[in-house]
C-alpha positions in Angstrom: 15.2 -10.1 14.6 13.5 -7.6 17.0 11.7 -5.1 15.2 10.4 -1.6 16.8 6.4 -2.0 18.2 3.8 -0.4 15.8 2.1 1.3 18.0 -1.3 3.1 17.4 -2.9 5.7 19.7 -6.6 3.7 18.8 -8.4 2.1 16.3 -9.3 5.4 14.7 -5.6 6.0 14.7 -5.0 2.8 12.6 -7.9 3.8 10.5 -6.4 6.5 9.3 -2.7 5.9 9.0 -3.8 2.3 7.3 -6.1 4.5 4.9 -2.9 6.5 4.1 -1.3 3.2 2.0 -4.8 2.7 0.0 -4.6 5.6 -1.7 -4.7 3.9 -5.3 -8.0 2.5 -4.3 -10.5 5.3 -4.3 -12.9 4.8 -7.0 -16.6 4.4 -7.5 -15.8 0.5 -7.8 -14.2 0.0 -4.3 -16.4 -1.2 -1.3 -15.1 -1.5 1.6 -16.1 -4.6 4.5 -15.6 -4.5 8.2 -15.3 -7.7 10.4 -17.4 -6.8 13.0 -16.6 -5.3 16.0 -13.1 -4.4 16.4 -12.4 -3.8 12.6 -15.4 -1.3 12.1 -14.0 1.9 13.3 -10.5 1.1 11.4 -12.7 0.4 8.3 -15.1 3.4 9.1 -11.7 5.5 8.2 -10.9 4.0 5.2 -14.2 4.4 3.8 -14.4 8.0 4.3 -11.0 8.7 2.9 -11.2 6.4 0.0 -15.1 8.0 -0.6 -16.4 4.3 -0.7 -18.8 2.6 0.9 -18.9 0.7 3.9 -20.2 -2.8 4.9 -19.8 -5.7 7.0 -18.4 -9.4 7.2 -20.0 -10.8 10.0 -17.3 -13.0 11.5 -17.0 -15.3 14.8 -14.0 -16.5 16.1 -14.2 -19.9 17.3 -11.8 -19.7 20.6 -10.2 -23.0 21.8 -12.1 -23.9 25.3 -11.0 -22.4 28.2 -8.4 -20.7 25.7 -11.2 -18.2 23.8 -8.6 -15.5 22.6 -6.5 -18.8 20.3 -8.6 -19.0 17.4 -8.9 -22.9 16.0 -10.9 -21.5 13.5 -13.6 -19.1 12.1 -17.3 -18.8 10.3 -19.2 -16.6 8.9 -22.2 -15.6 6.7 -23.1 -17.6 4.4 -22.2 -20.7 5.5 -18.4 -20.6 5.5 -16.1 -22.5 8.0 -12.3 -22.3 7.7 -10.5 -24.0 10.8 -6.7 -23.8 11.8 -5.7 -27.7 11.6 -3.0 -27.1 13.4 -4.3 -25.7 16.4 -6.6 -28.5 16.4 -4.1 -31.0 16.3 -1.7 -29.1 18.8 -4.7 -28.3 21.6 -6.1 -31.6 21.2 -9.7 -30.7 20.1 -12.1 -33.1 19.7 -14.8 -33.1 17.6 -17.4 -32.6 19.5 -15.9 -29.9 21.6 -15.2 -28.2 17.9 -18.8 -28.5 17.2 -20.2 -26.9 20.6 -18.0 -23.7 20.3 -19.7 -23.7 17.0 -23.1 -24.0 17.7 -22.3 -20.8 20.4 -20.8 -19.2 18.2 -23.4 -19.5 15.2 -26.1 -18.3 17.4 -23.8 -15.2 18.2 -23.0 -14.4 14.7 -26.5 -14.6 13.0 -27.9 -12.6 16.2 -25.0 -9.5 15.7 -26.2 -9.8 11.8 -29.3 -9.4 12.2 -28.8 -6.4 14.4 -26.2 -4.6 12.0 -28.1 -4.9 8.8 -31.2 -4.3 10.2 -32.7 -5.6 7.5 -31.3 -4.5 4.6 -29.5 -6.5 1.6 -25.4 -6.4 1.9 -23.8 -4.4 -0.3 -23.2 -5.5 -3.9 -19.8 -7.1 -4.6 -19.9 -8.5 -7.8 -17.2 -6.9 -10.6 -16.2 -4.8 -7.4 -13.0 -4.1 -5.6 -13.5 -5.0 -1.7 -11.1 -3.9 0.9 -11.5 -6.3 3.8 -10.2 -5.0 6.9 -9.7 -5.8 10.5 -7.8 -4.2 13.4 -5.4 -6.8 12.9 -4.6 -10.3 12.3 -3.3 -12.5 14.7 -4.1 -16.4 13.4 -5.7 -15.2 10.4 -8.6 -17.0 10.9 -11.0 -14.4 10.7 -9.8 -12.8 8.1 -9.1 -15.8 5.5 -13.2 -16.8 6.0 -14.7 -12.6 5.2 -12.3 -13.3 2.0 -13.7 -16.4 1.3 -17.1 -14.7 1.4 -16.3 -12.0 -0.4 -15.1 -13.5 -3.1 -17.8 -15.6 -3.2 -20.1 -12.7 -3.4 -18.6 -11.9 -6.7 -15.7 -9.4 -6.0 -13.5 -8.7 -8.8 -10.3 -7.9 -6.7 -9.9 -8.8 -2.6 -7.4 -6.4 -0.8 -7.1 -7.0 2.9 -5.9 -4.5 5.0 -4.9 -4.2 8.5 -3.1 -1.6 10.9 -0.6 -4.9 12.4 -0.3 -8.4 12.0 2.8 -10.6 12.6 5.7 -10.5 10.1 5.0 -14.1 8.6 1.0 -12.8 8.0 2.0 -12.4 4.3 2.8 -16.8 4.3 0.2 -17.5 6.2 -2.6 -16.0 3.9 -0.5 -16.2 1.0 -2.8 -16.6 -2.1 -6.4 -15.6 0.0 -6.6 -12.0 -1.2 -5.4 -10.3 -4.3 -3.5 -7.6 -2.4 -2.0 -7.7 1.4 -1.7 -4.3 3.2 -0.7 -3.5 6.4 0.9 -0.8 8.7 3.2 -2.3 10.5 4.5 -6.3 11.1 6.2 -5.8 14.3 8.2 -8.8 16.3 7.7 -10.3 18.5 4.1 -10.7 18.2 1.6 -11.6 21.0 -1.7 -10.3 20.6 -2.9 -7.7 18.0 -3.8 -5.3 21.7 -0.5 -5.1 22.7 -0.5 -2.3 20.0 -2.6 0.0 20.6 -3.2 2.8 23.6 -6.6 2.3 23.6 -7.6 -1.4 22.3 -11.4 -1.7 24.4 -13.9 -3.5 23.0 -15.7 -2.0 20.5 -19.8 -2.3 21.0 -22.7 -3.0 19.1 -23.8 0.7 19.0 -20.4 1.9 18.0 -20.7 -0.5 15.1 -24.2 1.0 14.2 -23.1 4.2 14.6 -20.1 3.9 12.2 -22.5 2.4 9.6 -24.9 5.0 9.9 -22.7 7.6 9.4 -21.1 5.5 6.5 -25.1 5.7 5.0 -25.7 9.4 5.1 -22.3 10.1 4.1 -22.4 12.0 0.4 -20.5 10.3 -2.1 -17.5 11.3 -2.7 -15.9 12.1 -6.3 -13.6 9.1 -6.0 -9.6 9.7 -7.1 -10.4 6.3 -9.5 -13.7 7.2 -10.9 -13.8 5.2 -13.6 -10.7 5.8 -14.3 -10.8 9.6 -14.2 -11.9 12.0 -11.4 -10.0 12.9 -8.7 -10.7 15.2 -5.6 -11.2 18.8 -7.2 -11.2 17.9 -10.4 -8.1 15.8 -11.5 -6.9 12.5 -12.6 -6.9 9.3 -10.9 -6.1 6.0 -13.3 -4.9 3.1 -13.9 -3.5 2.9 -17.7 -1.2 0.5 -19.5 1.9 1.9 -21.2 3.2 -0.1 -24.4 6.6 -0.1 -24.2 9.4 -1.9 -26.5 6.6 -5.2 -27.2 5.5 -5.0 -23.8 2.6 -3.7 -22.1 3.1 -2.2 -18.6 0.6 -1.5 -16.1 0.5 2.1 -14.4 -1.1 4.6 -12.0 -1.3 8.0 -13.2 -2.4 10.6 -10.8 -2.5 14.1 -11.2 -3.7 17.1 -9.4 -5.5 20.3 -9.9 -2.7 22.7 -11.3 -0.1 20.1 -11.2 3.8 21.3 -10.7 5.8 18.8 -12.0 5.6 15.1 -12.2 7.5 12.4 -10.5 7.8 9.0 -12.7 8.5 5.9 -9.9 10.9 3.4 -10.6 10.6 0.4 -8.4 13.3 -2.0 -6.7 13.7 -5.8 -6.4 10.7 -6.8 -8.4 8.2 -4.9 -6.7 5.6 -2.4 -8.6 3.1 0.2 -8.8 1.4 -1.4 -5.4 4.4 -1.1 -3.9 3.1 0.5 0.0 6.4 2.6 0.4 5.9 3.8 -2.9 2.3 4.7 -3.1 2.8 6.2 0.2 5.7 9.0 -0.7 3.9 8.8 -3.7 0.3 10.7 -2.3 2.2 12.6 0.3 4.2 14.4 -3.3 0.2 14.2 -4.7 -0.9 16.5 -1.5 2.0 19.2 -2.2 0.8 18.9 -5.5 2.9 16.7 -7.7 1.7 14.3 -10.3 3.1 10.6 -10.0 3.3 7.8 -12.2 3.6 4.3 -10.6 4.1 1.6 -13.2 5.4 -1.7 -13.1 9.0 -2.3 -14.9 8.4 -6.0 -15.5 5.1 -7.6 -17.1 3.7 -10.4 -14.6 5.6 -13.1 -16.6 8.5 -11.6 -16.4 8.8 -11.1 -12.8 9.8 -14.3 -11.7 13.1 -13.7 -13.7 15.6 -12.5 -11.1 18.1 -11.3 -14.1 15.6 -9.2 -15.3 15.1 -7.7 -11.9 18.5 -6.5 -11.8 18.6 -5.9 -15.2 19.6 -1.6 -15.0 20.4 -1.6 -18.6 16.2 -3.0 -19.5 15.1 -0.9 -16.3 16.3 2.1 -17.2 15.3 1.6 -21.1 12.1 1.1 -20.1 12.0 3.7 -17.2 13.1 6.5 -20.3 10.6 5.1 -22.6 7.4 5.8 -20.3 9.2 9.0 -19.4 8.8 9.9 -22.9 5.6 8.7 -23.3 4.1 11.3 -20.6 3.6 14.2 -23.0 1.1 12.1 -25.0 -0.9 11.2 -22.6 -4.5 13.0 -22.2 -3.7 14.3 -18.9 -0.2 15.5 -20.5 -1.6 17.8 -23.1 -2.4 21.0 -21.8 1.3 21.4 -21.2 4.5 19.2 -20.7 4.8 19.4 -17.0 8.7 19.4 -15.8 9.9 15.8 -15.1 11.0 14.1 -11.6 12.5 10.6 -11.3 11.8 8.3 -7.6 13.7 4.8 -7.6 14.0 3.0 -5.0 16.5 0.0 -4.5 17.6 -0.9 -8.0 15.2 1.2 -8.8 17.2 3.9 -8.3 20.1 2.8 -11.0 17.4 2.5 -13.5 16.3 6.1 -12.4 19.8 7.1 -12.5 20.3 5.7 -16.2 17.4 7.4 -17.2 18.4 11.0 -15.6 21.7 10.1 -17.6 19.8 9.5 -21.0 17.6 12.7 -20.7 19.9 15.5 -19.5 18.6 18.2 -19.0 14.6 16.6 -19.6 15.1 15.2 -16.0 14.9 18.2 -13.3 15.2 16.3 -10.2 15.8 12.5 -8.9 15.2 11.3 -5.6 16.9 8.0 -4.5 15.2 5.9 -1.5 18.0 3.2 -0.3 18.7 2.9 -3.5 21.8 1.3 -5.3 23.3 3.8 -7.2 26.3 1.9 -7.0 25.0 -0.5 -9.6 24.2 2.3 -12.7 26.1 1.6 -15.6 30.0 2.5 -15.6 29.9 6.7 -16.8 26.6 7.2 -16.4 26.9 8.6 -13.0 29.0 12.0 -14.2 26.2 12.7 -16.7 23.8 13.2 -14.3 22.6 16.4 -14.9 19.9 16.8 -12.6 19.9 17.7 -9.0 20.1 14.3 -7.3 18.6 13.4 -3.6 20.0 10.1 -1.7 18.1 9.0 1.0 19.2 6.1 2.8 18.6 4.4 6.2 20.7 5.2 9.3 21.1 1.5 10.2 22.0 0.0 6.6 25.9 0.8 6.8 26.9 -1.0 3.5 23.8 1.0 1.5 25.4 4.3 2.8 29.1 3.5 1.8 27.7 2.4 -1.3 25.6 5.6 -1.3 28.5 7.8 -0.6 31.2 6.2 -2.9 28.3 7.0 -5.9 27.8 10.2 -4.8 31.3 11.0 -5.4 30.7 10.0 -9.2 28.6 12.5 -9.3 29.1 16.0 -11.1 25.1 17.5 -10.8 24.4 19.2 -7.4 23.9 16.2 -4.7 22.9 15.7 -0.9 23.2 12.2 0.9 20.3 12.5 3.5 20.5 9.5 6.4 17.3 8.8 8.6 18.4 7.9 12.0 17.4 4.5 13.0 15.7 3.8 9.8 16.7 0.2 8.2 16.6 -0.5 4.6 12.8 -0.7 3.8 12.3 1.9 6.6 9.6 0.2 8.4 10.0 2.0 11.8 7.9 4.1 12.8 7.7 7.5 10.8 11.0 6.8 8.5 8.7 6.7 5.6 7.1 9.5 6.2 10.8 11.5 6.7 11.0 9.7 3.2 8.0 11.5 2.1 8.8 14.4 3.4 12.7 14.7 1.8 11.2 13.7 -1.4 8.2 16.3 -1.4 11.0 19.4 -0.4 13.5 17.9 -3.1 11.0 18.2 -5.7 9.2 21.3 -5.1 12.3 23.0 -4.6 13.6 21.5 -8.0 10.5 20.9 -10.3 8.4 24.2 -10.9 11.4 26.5 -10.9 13.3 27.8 -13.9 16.1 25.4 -15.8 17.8 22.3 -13.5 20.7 23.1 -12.3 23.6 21.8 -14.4 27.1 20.8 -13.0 
């Protein structure tokens, strides 16, 4: 399937759109590494907007002869080696071919770290989270050997992060990092340059620059700080939510003089790290909304695909944490008005919840959802104003959205992003996502009673 080309201006560009998904990771535990050069001024960005600090992975490719750019493999400090077997085996590499690239390449790699620390120790790991991030992955080589490393440095949690990589990226390093992030996973895929405007190499004294500007940076209050501060003064946490016999993992964040808070209920088996999510998610954080990201299912449950399209246990447990909010520290000041996000099934358990709390929910927001699949009745008594967005180019989602819509009795709009599919992975659908969502609940959330049908 042909997919429409990410495409990013430069790697600043990709810096900061990729530092736009990794919101949830501010925090004074997050470090974040750079694979020398390419991925440092991608990484420089996501340092400064997650308020972390930034290091480096010293990598080196190790490019099939005569063929550098194919990578049969990849090492890096500390003694790590990770080779692709199977472009060994295809090229026809020999052993001592694989071990002259090596020695080149070993000379070249202790040589550019020598130069970038400049003597000083790396940056402690251990009990950290380290975001790993490159301007994109093409074998993966690289990128499999700095998470070796880092892990074996002592990080807690390894997210690696990219601006593009090709759509299989998340097999091929399937099990290397605890997390997987990326912008975009455009097809075909040739080379990671093809993407960008401006993709010249990046030099040594671009890299020094970036990490010098990384040093004298102030720290930042992170939006995680242990579990607390965020910028200006509000909340940024992870929490667990007990719930029915289960414990559920969440993300609360709130805002300085929050207006309202949106509770997300996620599709298909997917949680609170959910990119599509966490993205709406801090662009309603900037217009300043609360959100709640938790996880429906426990991790042993997940596996279960009846309890992923389980509404009825969704939506219980979706109007259980809804009623938990007013008990939470964050929650005491005053109950702030309530906002539901689902997205796939997501957005039947939202539904089912909106139908449970009448008049307690002010506003729901539906991202190619499946409204269709909310229990028989429970549509009509929907109280609260209800948003469905859906995807221009998935035709059975917006019959399905349109023949729910006319269950409806609460005030409704069906809102269709042209050429948008149904994770709305082309270029700025999310962020018309985002941006639907935000006016939806601002217009519905502070204001006086919800409308009622």
């Amino acid at each position: 399937m042909h997919r429409t080309r990410t495409h990013f201006t430069d790697r600043t560009d990709a810096g900061r759109r990729l530092a736009a998904l990794l919101g949830h990771l501010r925090g004074p535990g997050t470090v974040v590494v750079a694979l020398p050069r390419g991925g440092v001024p991608v990484a420089a960005e996501v340092a400064a907007a997650l308020g972390a600090p930034l290091d480096i992975c010293v990598i080196r490719k190790l490019g099939v002869p005569r063929q550098p750019e194919l990578g049969m493999g990849a090492i890096g400090e500390d003694g790590v080696r990770v080779l692709n077997d199977e472009v060994i085996r295809l090229v026809g590499i020999t052993p001592g071919q694989l071990a002259d690239v090596e020695l080149r390449e070993r000379a070249e790699l202790e040589r550019r770290a020598r130069r970038y620390r400049g003597g000083r120790p790396p940056e402690e790991l251990r009990g950290r989270t380290v975001v790993v991030v490159d301007d994109g992955i093409a074998t993966g080589s690289t990128a499999r050997a700095a998470c070796v490393i880092v892990r074996a440095r002592g990080a807690a949690r390894v997210v690696l992060a990219v601006p593009v990589a090709p759509d299989d990226w998340t097999d091929r390093l399937a099990g290397i990092a605890d997390e997987l992030v990326c912008v975009g996973t455009p097809s075909p895929f040739f080379a990671i340059g093809e993407f960008y405007g401006d993709f010249s190499q990046t030099g040594d004294e671009e890299v020094l620059r970036h990490l010098a500007e990384a040093r004298a940076a102030p720290a930042q209050d992170g939006a995680g700080a242990a579990g607390s501060g965020a910028p200006g003064g509000g909340v940024d946490r992870e929490l667990v939510l007990p719930v029915a016999g289960v414990r559920l993992a969440g993300r609360l964040t709130v805002p300085v003089g929050a207006a309202g808070v949106v509770v997300f209920a996620h599709g298909s088996g997917s949680g609170r790290h959910s990119p599509r999510n966490r993205r709406v998610a801090a662009a309603l954080n900037r217009a300043g909304l609360a959100t709640l990201l938790f996880d429906l299912l426990t991790e042993d449950e997940e596996p279960d695909r009846r309890k992923v399209f389980d509404v009825e246990l969704l939506g219980a447990r979706l109007t259980a944490v809804a009623g938990l909010l007013p008990e939470l520290p964050e929650g005491r000041e005053r109950a702030l008005p309530l906002g539901l996000f689902g997205a796939s099934t997501g957005a039947a358990a939202a539904l089912t919840t909106a139908a449970a709390l009448g008049e307690g929910v002010r506003a729901v927001v539906s991202r190619g959802g499946r409204p269709d699949l909310t229990g028989p009745g429970r549509l009509a008594e929907v109280t609260a104003p209800t948003l469905l967005v859906v995807g221009g180019l998935d035709g059975r989602v917006i019959d399905l959205n349109r023949q729910a819509r006319a269950r409806l009795r609460c005030e409704s709009e069906l809102a269709v992003v042209p050429q948008a599919g149904h994770l709305f992975e082309e270029p700025g659908t999310l962020d018309r996502v985002a941006e639907l969502a935000r006016d939806w609940f601002l217009r519905y959330l502070p204001a006086g009673p919800p409308a009622t049908p």
